[in-house]
C-alpha positions in Angstrom: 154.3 75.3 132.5 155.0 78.9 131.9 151.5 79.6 130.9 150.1 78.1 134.5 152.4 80.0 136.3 151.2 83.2 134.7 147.4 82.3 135.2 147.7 81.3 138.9 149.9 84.5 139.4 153.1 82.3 140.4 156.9 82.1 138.6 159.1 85.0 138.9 156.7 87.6 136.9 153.9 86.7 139.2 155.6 87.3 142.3 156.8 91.4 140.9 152.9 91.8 138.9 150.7 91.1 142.0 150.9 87.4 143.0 151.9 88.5 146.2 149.1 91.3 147.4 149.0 90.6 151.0 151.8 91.9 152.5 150.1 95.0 150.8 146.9 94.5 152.4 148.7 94.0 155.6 150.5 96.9 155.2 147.3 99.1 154.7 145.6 97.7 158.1 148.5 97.9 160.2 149.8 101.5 160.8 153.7 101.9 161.2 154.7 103.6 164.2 157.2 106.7 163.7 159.6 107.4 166.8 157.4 109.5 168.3 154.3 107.2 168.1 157.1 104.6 170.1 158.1 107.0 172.5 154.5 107.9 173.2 153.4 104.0 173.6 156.6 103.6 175.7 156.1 106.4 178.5 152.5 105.7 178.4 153.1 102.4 179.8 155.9 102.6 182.3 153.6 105.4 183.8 151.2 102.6 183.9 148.8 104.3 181.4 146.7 102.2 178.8 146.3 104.3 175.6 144.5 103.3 172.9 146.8 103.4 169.6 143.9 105.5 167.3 144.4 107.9 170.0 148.2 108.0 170.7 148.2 108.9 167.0 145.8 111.8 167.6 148.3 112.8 170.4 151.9 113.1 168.7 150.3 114.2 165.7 148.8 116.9 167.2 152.2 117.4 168.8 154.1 116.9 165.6 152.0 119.5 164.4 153.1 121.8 167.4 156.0 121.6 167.0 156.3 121.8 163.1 154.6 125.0 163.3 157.1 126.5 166.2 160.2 125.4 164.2 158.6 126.0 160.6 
């Protein structure tokens, strides 16, 4: 039994070694949002504006950077 588990990447081992790759994958497509990237997407649409989310990035990172650089 053991030796299925470990070729069909199931059992406890399989699960920590890689059995379990796509919330991974996931992870790599979808972005997180940071607070800023929320409070962007929030204003943005109670104004009634319809951002696109590569560029929303592009905005409060460029703003981050703004401000990272006033502050130090």
């Amino acid at each position: 039994m053991d030796q299925q588990n470990n070729t069909t990447g199931g059992g406890i081992m399989g699960g920590m070694m890689g059995g379990n790759n796509n919330n991974a994958a996931a992870g790599q497509q979808q972005k997180q949002q940071d607070v800023g990237d929320k409070i962007f997407s929030t204003l943005a649409a109670k104004s009634g504006h319809s951002v696109n989310p590569n560029t929303a990035e592009k905005i409060t990172d460029g703003a981050r950077g703004m401000f990272e650089k006033a502050t130090g």
